[in-house]
C-alpha positions as a Markdown table, in Angstrom:
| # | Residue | x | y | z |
|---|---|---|---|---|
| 1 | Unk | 7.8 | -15.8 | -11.1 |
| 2 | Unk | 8.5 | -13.2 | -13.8 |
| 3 | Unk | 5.5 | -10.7 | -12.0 |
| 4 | Unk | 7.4 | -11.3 | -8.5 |
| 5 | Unk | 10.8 | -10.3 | -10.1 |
| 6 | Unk | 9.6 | -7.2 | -11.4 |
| 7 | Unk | 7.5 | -6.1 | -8.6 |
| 8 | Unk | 10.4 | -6.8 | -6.0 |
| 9 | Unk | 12.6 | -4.7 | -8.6 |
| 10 | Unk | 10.5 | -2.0 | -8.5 |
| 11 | Unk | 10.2 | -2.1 | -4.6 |
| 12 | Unk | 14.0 | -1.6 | -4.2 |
| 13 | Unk | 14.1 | 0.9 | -6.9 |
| 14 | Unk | 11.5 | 3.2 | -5.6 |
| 15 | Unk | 13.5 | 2.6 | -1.8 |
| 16 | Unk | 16.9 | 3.5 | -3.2 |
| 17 | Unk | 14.5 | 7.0 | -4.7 |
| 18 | Unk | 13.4 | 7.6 | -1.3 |
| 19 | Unk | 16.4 | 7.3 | 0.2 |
| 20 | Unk | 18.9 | 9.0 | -2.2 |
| 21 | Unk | 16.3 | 12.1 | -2.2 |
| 22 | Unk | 16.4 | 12.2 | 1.4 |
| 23 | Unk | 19.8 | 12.1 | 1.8 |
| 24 | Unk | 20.5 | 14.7 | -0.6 |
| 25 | Unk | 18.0 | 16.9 | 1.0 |
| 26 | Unk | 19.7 | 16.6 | 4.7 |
| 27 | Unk | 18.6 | 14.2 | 6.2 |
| 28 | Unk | 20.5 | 12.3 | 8.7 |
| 29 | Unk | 20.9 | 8.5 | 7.7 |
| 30 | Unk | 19.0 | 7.1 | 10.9 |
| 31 | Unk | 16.2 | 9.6 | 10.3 |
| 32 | Unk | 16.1 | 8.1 | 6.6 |
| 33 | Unk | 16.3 | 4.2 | 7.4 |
| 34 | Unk | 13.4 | 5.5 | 10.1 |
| 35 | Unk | 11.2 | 6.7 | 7.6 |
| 36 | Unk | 12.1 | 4.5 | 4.7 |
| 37 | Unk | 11.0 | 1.3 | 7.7 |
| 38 | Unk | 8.3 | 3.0 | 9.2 |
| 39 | Unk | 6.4 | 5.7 | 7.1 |
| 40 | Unk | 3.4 | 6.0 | 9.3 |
| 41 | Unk | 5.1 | 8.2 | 11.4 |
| 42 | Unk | 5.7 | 11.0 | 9.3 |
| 43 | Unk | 2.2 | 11.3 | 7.9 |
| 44 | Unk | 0.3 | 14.2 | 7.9 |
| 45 | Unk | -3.3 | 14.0 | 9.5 |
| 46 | Unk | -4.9 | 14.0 | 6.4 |
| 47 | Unk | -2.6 | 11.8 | 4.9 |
| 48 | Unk | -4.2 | 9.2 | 7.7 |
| 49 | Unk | -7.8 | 10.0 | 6.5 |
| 50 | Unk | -6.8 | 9.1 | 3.2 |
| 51 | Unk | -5.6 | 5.9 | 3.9 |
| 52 | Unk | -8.3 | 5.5 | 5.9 |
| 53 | Unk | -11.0 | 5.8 | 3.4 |
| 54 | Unk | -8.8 | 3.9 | 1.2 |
| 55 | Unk | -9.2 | 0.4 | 3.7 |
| 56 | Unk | -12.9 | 1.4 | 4.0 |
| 57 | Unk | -13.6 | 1.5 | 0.4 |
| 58 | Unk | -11.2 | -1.7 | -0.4 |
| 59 | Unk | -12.7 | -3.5 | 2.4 |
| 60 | Unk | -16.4 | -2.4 | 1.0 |
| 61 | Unk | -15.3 | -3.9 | -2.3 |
| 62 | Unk | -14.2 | -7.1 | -0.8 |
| 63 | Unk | -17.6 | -7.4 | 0.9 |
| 64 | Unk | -19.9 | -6.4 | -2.4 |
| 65 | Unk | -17.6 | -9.0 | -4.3 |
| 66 | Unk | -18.2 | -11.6 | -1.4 |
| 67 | Unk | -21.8 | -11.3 | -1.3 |
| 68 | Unk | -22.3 | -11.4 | -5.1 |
| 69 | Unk | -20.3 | -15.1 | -5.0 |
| 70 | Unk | -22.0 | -16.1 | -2.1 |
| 71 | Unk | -25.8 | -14.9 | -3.8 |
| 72 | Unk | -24.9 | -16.4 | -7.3 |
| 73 | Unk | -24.1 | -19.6 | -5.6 |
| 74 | Unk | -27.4 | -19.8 | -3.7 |
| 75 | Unk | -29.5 | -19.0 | -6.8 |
| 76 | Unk | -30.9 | -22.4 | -8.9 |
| 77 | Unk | -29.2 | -23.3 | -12.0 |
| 78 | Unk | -31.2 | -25.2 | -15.1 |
């Protein structure tokens, strides 16, 4: 419960950041809510690529993980 409380904490205070900064820097406050709700829209190209290979390589770590559970398992024990 403790882990939940602190990670929501530092959701909202990394928000209220992103939001005070771009207020102060001109931004309209619909254009912030927009981008504070929906972030994928104001990503560069090779902002997407890095995200990209981000899912890639998480989801090749899921699978190595998977397979070494589901080899281990199949393998005789004494």
């Amino acid at each position: 419960m403790k882990i939940l409380f602190v990670t929501m904490l530092l959701a909202v205070s990394v928000l209220a950041v992103i939001i005070s900064l771009d207020l102060i820097m001109g931004v309209s406050f619909s254009g912030v809510i927009w981008k504070a709700i929906n972030p994928f829209r104001v990503m560069e190209p090779s902002e997407y690529t890095v995200v990209f290979m981000f899912i890639i390589f998480l989801g090749i770590y899921f699978l190595k993980t998977y397979l070494n559970k589901k080899s281990s398992n199949n393998s005789p024990t004494k």
